[in-house]
GUSE-727313 format. One record per residue: residue number from 1; x negated, y, z negated of N, C-alpha, C, CB in turn. Coordinates in nm, 2 decimals. Glycine has a CB too. Layout:
BEGIN
 vonu     nx     ny     nz    cax    cay    caz     cx     cy     cz    cbx    cby    cbz
  NUM      X      Y      Z      X      Y      Z      X      Y      Z      X      Y      Z
...
***
This chain:
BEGIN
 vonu     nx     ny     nz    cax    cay    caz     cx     cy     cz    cbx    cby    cbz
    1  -0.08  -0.12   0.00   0.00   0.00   0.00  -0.09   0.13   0.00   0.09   0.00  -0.12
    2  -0.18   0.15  -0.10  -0.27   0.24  -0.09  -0.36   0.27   0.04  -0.34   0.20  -0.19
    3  -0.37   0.17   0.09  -0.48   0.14   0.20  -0.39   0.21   0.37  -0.53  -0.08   0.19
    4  -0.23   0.21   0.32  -0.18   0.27   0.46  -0.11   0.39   0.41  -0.08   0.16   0.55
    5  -0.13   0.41   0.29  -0.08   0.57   0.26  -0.22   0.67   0.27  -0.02   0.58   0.08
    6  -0.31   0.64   0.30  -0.42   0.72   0.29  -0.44   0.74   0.43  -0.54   0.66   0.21
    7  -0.44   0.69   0.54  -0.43   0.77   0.70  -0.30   0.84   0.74  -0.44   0.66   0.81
    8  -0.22   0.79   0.66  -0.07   0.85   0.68  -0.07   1.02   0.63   0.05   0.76   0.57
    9  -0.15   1.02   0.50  -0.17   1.14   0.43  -0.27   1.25   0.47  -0.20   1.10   0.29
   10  -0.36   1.21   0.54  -0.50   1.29   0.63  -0.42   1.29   0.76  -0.69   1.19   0.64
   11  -0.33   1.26   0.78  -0.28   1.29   0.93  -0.17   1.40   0.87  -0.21   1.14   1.03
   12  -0.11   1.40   0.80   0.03   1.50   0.77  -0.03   1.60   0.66   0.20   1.41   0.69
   13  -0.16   1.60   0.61  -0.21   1.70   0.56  -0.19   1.77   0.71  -0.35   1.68   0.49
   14  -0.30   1.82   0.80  -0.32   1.93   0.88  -0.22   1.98   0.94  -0.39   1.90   0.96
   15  -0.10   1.90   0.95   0.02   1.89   1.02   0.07   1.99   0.94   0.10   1.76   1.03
   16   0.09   2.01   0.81   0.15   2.06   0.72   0.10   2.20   0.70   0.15   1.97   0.61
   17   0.00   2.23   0.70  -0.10   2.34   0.71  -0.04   2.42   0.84  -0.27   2.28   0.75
   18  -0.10   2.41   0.90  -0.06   2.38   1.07   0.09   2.45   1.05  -0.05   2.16   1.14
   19   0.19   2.37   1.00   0.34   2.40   1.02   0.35   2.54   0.97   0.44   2.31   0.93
   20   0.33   2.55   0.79   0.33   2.67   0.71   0.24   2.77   0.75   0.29   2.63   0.58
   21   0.15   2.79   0.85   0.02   2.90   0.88   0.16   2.92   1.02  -0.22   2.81   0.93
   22   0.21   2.84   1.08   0.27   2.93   1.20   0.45   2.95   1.17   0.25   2.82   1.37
   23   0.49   2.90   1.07   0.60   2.99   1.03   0.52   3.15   0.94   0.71   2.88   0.90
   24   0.43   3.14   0.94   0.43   3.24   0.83   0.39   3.33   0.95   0.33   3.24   0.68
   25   0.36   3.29   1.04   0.30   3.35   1.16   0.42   3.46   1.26   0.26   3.20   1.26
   26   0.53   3.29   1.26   0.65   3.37   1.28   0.75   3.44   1.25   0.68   3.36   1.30
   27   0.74   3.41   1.07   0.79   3.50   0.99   0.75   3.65   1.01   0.76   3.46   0.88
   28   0.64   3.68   1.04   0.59   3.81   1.07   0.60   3.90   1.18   0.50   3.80   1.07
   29   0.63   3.79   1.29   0.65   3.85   1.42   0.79   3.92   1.39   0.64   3.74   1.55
   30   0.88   3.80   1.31   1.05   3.83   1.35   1.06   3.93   1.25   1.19   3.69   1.34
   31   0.94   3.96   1.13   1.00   4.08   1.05   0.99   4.19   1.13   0.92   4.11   0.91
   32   0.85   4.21   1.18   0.81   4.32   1.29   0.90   4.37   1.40   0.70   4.27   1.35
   33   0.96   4.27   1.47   1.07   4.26   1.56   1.19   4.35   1.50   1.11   4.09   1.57
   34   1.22   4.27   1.38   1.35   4.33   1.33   1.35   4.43   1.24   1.41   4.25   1.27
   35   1.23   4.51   1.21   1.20   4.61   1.16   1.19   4.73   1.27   1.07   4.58   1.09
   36   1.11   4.70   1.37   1.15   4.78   1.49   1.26   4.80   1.56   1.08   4.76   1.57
   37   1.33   4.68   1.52   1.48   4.71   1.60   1.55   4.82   1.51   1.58   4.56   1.60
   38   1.54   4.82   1.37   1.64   4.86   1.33   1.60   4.99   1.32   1.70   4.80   1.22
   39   1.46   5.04   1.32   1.42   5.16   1.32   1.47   5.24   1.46   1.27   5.15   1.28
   40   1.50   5.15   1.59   1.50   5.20   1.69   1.64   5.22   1.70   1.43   5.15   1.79
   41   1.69   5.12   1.61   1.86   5.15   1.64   1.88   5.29   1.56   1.99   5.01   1.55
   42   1.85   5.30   1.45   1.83   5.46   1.37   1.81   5.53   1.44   1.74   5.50   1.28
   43   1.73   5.54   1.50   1.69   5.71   1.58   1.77   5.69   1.70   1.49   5.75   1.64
   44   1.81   5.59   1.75   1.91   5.58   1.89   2.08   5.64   1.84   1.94   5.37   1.93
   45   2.13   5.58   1.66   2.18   5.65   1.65   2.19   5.82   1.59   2.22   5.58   1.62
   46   2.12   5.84   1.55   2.07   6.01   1.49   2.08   6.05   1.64   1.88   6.04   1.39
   47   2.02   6.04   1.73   2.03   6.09   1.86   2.17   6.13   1.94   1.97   5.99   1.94
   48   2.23   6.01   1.91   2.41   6.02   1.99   2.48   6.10   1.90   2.52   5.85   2.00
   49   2.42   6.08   1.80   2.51   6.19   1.70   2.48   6.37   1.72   2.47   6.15   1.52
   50   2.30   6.38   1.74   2.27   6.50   1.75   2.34   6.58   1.91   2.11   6.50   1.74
   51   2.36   6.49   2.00   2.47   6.53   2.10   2.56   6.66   2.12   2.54   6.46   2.08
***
């Protein structure tokens, strides 16, 4: 049992790394994304309003 949990576990280590490093990756993009959206929706509306 030991002897086939130990390639199982050095294979889904990096995997797991790997996973968490590119959500956090994409967590960042979609904050950035959605930080700029809403900032652009702001000044899009202040604009239609200054009209």
């Amino acid at each position: 049992m030991a002897v086939m949990q130990m390639p199982l576990q050095s294979a889904t280590k990096p995997y797991l790394m790997y996973s968490a490093s590119y959500l956090r990756f994409f967590g960042a993009i979609v904050r950035i994304v959605f930080h700029a959206n809403v900032q652009y929706n702001f000044i899009d509306d202040v604009n239609t309003h200054r009209r």
